[in-house]
N, C-alpha and C positions, 0 to 999 in steps of 0.2 A: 772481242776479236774473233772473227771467222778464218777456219783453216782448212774447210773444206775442201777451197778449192786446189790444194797443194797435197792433198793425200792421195793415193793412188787406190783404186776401191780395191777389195777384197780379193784374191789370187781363185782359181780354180781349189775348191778344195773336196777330199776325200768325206764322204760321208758313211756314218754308221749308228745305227744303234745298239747300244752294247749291255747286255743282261747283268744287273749289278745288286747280289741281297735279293733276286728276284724282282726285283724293277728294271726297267728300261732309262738308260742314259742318253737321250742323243749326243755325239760329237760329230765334231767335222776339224779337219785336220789338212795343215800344208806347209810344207818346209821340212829342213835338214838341218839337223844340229843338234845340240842340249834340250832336250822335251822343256817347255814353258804352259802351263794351262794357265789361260785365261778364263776366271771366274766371274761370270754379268753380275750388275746391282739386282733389287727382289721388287724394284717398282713395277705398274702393272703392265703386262705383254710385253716385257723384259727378255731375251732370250741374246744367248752367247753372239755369236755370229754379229748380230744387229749391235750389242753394244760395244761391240768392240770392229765397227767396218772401218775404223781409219787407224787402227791400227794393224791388222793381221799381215798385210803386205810389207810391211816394216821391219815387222818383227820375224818375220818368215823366210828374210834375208839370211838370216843367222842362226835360226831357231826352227825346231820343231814345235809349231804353234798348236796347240791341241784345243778346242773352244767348246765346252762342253756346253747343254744347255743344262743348268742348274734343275736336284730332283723338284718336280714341283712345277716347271716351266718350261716353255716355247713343248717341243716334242717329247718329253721325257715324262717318267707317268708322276701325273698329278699326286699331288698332295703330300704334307711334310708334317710332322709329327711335334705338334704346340705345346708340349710339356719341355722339349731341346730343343727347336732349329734348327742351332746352330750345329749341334751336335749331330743331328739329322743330315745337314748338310754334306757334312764334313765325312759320317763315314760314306756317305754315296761315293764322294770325292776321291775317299782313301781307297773305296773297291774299284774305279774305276783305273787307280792306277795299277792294282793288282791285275784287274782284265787287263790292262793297256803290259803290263809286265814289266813297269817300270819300277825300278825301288827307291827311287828319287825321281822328283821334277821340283824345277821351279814353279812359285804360284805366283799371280797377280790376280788381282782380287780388287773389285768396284763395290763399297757400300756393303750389300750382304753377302756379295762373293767376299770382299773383306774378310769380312767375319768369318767366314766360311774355311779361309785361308789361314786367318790367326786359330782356329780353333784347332783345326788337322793337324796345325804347328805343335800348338801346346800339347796334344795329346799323344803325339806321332813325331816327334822332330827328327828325328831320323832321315822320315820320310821327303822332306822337304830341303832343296839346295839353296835358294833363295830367296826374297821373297818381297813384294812389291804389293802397296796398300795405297788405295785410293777413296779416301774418306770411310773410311770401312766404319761397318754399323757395330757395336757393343762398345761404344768407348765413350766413360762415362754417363751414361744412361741412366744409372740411380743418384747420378749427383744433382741434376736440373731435370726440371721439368723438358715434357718433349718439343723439337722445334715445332712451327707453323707448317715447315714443309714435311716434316714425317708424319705430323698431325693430318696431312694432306695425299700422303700417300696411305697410311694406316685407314681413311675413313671411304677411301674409294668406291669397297664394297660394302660398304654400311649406309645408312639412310635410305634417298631413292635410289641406288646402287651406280651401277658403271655408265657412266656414257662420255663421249667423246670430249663435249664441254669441261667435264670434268680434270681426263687425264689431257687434254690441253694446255687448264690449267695449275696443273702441276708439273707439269714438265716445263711451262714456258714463263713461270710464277717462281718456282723453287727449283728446278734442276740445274739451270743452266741461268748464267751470270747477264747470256744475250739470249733475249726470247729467238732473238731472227735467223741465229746461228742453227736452230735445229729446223728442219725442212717440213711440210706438212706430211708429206709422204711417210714420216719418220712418226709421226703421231698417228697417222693414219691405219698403220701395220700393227703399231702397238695396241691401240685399238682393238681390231679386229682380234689380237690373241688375247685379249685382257678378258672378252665376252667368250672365249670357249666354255661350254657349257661344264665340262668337270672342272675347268677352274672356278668359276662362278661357285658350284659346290664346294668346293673345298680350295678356298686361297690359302698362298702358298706364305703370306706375310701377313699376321694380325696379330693385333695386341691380345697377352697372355691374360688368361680368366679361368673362371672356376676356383677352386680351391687354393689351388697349388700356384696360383699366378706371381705370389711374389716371391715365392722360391726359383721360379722360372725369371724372373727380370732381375732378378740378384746373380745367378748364373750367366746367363745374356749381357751381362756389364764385365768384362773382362779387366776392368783394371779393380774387379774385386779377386782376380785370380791368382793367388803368389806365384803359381807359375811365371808368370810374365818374368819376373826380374830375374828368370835361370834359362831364358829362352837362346839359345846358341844360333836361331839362324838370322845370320844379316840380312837387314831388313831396310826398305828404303819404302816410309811416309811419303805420300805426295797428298795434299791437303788443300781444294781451294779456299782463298781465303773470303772467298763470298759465298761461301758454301749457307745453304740455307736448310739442308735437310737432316747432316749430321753440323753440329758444332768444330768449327776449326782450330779450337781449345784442345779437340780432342788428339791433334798430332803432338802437341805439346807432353799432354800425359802419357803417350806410348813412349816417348821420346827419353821421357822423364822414369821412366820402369824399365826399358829393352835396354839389354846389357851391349845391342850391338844394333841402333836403328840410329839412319841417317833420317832427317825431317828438312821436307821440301816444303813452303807456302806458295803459290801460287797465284800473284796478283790476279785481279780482275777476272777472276773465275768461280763458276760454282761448285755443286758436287758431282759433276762429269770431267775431273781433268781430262779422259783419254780423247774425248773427242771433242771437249772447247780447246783443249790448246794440244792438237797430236801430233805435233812436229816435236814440242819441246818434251813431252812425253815418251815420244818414241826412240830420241835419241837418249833421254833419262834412263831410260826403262833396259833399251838393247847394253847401255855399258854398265849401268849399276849388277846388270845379272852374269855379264862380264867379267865380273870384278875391277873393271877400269872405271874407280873411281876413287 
């Protein structure tokens, strides 16, 4: 199901980069209201803005939408630390909202912005008002082996490396539920940032190695965390159920751990809810952080 054409693109937004731990953050920002960041997935030439274009005008009705580009991605300085990630991620996240001066925001979080989101959580809940999860990446991980589609996004820059054939076929094979729903232009962009040349040195998603690699995939599986089942902030699963890159098993077991998460499945979609289905998303998304649900 295509819903492109019922979204309103992107509003004018503020842009910045913002000095974070001595790294650079890109954001860009639009609207009035409750601060919400929207945190992108870690697939390749991934970057805020673009994964979230049929969302931010929706959400910017009511909210201060803040769309950061994740450390590691689109503008913000490359490279993220393979021993945590997630962790990595997460404190860039938590300085930016110290820069930002906020001492709460809502998060939403796609795949490894997911993660990115549950992790700030667990380690900072304070920090965080509420909190929205779209197939988000560490959940169950050490129980099955990994999907075709992560397999697919993980080997991108491995073998003969990046090229367009490739992330085509993963985004049009595994992301999305309808090849036809995503636009060429939208492969095309991703693309061209997938081959920047410091990412190409140092990618921002790759499976853990060396020594310590399975201390790190045991940490990275959050439902080996006890944290989880003291976690205070409401939280709302959204899960497609054609999802082919994380397992849609995996709403189940957050669902099955959080002392306060609602779990959405998502007919006939993959692991892009916000932009295979962004009408029913957007209105999910603007009341569950509402509290009107």
């Amino acid at each position: 199901m295509s819903t492109h054409t019922h979204t309103a693109p992107p509003p004018p937004m503020h842009e910045s980069l913002v000095e974070v731990l001595g790294r650079k953050i890109f954001v860009a920002e639009t609207g009035d209201g409750p601060p919400v960041l929207l945190l992108h997935g870690g697939g390749p030439g991934a970057s805020g803005v673009s994964n979230y274009t049929r969302n931010i005008a929706a959400l910017a009705k009511e909210y201060r939408v803040i769309v950061p580009d994740l450390p590691g991605y689109g503008r913000s300085t490359k490279g993220v630390d393979g021993t945590d990630p997630f962790g990595h991620l997460a404190s860039g996240i938590r300085g930016l909202l110290d820069e930002l001066g906020l001492d709460k925001a809502h998060l939403v979080g796609n795949s490894y912005g997911g993660a990115c989101a549950l992790r700030l959580a667990l380690d900072t809940p304070d920090r965080v008002d509420r909190m929205v999860l779209m197939g988000p990446g560490g959940v169950g991980t050490t129980r099955a082996l990994p999907t075709p589609g992560l397999n697919s996004l993980l080997d991108y820059y491995s073998g003969d490396g990046p090229s367009r054939l490739k992330l085509e076929k993963f985004i049009r094979t595994y992301l999305v539920f309808n090849a036809a729903d995503v636009p060429d232009g939208v492969i095309d962009a991703r693309y061209r940032a997938s081959i920047d040349p410091e990412v190409i040195a140092a990618p921002p998603l790759r499976r853990p190695s060396g020594p310590n690699a399975l201390r790190t995939l045991w940490r990275m599986d959050f439902t080996r965390d006890t944290r989880l089942a003291r976690l205070p902030v409401p939280t709302l699963v959204l899960w497609g159920a054609a999802d082919k890159v994380n397992r849609p098993s995996g709403g189940r077991m957050l669902a099955d751990r959080m002392p306060d998460c609602d779990l959405y499945e998502v007919a006939n979609t993959g692991h892009w809810v916000q932009f295979e289905r962004a009408e029913l998303f957007n209105r999910l998304c603007a009341d569950f952080l509402a509290g009107r649900r």
